[in-house]
N, C-alpha and C positions, 0 to 999 in steps of 0.2 A: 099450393099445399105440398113442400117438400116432405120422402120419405127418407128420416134420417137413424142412422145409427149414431148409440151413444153411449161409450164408455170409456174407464178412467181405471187408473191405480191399477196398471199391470203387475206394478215393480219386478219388472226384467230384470233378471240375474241377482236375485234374493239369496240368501244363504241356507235358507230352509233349513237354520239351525238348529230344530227340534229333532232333526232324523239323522237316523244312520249316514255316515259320509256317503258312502256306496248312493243308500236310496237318496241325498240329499243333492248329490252329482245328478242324479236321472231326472230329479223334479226342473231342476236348472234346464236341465236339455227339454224336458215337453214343455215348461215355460215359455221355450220358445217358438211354438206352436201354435200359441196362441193368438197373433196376429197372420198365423194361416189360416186356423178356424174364422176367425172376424172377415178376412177377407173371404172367405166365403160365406159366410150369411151378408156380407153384402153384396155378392154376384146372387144370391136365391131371392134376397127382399129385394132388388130390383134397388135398393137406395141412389136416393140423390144428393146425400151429404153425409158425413162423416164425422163428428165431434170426442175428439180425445184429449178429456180433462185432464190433464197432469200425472204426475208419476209411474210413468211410463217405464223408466227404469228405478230401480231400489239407489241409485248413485250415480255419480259424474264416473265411473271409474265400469266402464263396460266390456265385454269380449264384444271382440269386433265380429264374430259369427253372430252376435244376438245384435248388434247392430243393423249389418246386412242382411239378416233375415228378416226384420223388420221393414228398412225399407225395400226390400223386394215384394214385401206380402199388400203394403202401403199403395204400391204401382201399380198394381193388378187393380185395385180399386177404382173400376169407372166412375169416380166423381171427385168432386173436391173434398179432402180430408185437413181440418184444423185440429191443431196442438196445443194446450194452453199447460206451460210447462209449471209444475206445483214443488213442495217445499222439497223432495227427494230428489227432485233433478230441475232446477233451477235454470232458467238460461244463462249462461256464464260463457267467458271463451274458452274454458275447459269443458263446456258440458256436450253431449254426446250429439245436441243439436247444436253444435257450430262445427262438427263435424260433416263436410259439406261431400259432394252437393246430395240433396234431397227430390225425391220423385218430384215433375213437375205440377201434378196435381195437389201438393201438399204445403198448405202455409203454418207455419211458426211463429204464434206471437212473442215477440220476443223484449218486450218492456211494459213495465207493470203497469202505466195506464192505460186504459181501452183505448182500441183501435177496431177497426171495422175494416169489412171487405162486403161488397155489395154483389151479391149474383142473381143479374135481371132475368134472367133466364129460369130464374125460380120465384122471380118477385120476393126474392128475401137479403136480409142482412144479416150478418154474421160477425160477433162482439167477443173481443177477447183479451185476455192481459195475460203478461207471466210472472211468476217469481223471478228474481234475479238474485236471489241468494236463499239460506235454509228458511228465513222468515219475512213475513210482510203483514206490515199492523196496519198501513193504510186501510181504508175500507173501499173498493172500487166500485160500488156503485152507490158512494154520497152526492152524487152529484146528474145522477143518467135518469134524463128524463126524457123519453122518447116519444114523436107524437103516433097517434093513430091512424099513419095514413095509407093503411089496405096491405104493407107491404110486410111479410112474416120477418119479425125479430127477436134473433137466438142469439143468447152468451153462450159461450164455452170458457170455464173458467175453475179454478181451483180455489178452494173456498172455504170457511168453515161458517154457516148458516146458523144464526141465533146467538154467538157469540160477540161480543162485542170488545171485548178485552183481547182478542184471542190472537197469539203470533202467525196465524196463516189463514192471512185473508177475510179476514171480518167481513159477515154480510150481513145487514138483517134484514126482517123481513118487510118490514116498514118498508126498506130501500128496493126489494125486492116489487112489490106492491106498487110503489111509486115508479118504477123506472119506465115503463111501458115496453116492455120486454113481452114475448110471446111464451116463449121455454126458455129457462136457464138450464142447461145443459151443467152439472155440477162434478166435480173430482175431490175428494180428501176423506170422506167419511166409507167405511168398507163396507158396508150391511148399506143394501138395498131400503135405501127411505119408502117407496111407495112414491106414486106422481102429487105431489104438493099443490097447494096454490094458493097464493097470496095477493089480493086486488084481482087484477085481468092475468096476473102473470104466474103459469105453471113451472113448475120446477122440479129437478130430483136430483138423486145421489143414485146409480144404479147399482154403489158398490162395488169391491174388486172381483174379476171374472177367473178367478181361481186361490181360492182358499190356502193360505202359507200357515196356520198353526189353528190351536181350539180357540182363538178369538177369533175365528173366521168361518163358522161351522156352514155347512149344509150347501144346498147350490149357489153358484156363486154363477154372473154374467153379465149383460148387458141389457140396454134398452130398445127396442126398435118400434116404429109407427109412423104416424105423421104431423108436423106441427102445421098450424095455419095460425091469421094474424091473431086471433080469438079464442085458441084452444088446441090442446095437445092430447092425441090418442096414443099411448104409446105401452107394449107389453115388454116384459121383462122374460129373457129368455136365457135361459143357462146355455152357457160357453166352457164351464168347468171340465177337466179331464179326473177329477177326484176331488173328493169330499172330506172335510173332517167330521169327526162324529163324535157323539159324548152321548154313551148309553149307558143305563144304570143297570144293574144285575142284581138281586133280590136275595141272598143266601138264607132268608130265614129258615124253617123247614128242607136246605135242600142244602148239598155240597158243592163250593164255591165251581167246580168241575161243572153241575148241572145247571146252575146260575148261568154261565159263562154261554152253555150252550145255547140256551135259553133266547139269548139278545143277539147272538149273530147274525147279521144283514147279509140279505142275499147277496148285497156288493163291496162283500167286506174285502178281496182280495182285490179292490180298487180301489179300495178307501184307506183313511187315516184313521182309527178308533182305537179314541181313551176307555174303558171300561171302567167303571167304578163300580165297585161293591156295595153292597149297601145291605142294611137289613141286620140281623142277630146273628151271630157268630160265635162260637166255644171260644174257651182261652186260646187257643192255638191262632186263633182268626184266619187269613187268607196268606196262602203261601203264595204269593207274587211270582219268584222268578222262577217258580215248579210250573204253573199253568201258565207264565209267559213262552218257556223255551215249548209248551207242550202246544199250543194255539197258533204260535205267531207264522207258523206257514200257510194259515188259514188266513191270513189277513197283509195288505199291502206294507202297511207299518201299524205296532199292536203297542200302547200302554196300558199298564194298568193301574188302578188306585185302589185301597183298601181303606175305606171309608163305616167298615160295620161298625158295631158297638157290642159292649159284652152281651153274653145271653143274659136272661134276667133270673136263670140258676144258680150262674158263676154267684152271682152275690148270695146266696144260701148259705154258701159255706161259710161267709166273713162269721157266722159265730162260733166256730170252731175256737176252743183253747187251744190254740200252735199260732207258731209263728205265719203260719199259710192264712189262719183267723182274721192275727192282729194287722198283716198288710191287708188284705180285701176290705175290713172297717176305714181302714185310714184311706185308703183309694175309692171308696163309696163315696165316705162324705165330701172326699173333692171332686167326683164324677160329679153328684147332684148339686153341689155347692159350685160349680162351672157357667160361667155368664155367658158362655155360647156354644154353641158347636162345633167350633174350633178348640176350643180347650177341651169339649168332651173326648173328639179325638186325640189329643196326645195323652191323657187319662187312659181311655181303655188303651192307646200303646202300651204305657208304664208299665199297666199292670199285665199284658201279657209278656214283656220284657222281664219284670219282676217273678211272674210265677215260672219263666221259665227257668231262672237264674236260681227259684228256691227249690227245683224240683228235677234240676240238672238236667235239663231238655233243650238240643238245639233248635234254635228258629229261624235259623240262615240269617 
């Protein structure tokens, strides 16, 4: 009953294009910390295996510090550690794994059909393929039907699960079900699937172990526990050094100032948070880059969004005879005559771009 770690989609050396150059240079450098934290939650869990699903790097095109600190963090790892290289870094003879040599506890699959490596010493097998370029339609387990004969068998493998059409890695579950697999160890999806299971055979996605934008929110990390021939115990443990966040701020009855204060996390000077507005607002609505330069030392990296809507005053005055009347009529009926919520927002934009324009008031 191997105790194994199990994570994927580092993308080392990501551009972390959302942020400030400054803060986007620093996320790069603790990035690569990341394989020092992992190698130590596998000196504390005592692990006897290793499985890293694919996209390890965001590209073939690496600094050779995030290289070598990698494998440094890799060797430290008393056990065997597999790589199943996914659609971001592909095994290629430019990619950063044919850059040699590598720790010797460490295998690289390095051609897209499964290959195994057998460790008696744990009574288990260990299955894996790689991309060899940005796509692979093949589906790698139409064909893997394994028997049940007492000995634990784990894929490590980059994948995309239920898709069947899909340019990276088609798996489904049927085949998942069918293979007599123990755990699929899985890399490409970034959010934490939860431990799956399909026929006898468990599976997950542990998602990436540190969050690069707001499609990536909240803790991010890896898997760790135990697989055996039968079944997979395995917890999901944060590895993240910072969070993204997306909190909503409520301005109705209150100034976007007290809103703001309102939703501050105790870990905001660690974290990434969007703030969105929300709620009724006067013509004026939310002055953004007034309470961004006023907050944003309270917080690691700060945006914000202005998502209110008019008060439901401002339209009182649409029957005013003036021309301040005649626009608020004309901008109502397309407020409510708006098929979504998206249109309702650039509606009330217009119209506070509008009344400031009739009323000679700057609005930055």
């Amino acid at each position: 009953m191997p105790k194994i770690i199990h994570a994927a989609d580092f993308h080392l050396d990501s551009a972390f294009g959302g942020l400030p150059t400054e803060k986007a240079r620093e996320r790069r450098r603790e990035s690569r910390e990341l394989a020092d934290r992992l190698a130590e939650l596998v000196r504390v869990e005592r692990a006897d295996l290793v499985l890293l699903s694919g996209d390890l790097f965001d590209g073939e095109r690496v600094f050779p510090e995030t290289l070598e600190r990698l494998k440094a963090a890799l060797a430290r790892m008393a056990c065997p550690v597999f790589i199943s290289p996914g659609n971001h870094d592909p095994y290629t003879s430019r990619s950063p794994y044919a850059l040699g040599p590598w720790p010797d506890n460490v295998c690289i699959f390095r051609e897209e059909g499964l290959s195994s490596a057998a460790l008696p010493e744990l009574n288990c097998v260990v299955y894996g393929g790689a991309f060899t370029g940005p796509e692979r339609t093949g589906q790698a387990l139409a064909d893997l039907s394994l028997p049940r004969d007492g000995r634990t068998h784990i894929l490590c493998l980059h994948g995309d699960v239920g898709a069947p059409g899909s340019a990276y890695g088609p798996i489904l579950r049927e085949q998942l079900a069918a293979s007599g697999l123990s755990y699929a160890a899985l890399g490409h999806i970034h959010q934490y699937s939860g431990v799956r299971r399909d026929g006898g055979t468990f599976w997950a996605y542990p998602g990436c172990p540190e969050g690069r934008g707001f499609d990536e929110l909240g803790d991010k990390g890896v898997l760790a526990g135990t697989v055996e021939p039968d079944g997979a115990a395995l917890r999901f443990v944060p590895l993240c050094r910072r969070r993204y966040r997306i909190l909503e701020a409520d301005v109705t009855g209150s100034s976007p100032g007290e809103a703001l204060e309102a939703v501050i996390p105790e870990t905001a000077a660690q974290d990434v948070c969007r703030i969105v507005f929300t709620g009724e607002a006067d013509e004026r609505g939310v002055d953004l880059p007034v309470l961004e330069s006023a907050y944003r030392s309270k917080f690691y990296a700060l945006e914000l969004r202005d998502k209110t809507r008019p008060a439901g005053r401002l339209w009182e005055r649409a029957g005013e005879d003036s021309l301040r009347g005649l626009f608020l009529r004309e901008m109502k009926e397309r407020y409510d005559a708006a098929p979504d919520e998206a249109v309702r927002e650039e509606v009330a934009l217009a119209v506070r771009f509008g009344l400031a324009a009739l009323e000679g008031r700057d609005i930055g």
